[in-house]
C-alpha positions in Angstrom: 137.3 143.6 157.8 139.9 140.9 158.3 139.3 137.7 159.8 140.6 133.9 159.5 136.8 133.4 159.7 135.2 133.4 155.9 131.9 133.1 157.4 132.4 136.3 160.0 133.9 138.1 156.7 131.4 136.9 154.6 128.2 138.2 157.5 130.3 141.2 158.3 130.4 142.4 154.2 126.4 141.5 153.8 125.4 143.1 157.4 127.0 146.4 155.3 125.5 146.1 152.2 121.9 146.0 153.4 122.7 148.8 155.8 123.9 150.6 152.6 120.6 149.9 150.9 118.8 150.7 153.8 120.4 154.6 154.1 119.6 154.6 150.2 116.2 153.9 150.6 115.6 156.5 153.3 117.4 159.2 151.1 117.8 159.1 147.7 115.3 156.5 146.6 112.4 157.9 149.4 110.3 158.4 146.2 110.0 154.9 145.7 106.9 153.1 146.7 107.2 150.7 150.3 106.1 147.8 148.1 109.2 148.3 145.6 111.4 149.0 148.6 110.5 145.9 149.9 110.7 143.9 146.5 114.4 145.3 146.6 115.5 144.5 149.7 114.0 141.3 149.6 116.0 140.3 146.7 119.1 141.7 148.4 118.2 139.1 151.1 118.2 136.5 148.7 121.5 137.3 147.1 122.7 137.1 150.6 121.3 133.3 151.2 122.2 132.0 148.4 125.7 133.5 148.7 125.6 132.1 152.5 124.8 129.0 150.7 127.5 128.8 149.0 130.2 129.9 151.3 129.7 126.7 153.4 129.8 124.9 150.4 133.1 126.5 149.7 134.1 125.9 153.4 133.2 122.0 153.0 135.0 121.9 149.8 138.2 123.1 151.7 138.5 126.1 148.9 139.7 128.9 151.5 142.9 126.2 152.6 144.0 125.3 149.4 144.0 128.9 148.5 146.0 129.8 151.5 148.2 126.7 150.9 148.8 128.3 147.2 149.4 131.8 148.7 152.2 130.2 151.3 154.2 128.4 148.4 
């Protein structure tokens, strides 16, 4: 996906990965107990917070301009 947005990048790539994990779970890990399914995808969850997290602090921080700024010179 391209955007100018980092946050509609950022929800876009996250939205995928737990759809990703969710196909897994119904196929090749169906063996696997609801409770450890739910441990897992929980945890996925959290990676995606904290990342979430950390993107705004990125976006306060004015990380994605300078970068751009850098790319442009």
């Amino acid at each position: 996906m391209q955007s100018d947005n980092p946050e509609i990048v950022h929800d876009a790539y996250w939205d995928e990965k737990l759809n990703i994990a969710k196909i897994y779970f119904e196929n090749e890990f169906s063996y696997l107990s609801d409770k450890l399914k739910k441990i897992i995808y929980d945890r996925i969850e959290l990676k995606y917070n904290m990342s979430k997290k950390e993107l705004k602090r990125a976006i306060e921080d004015n990380y994605f301009n300078n970068i751009i700024k850098e790319k442009r010179k």
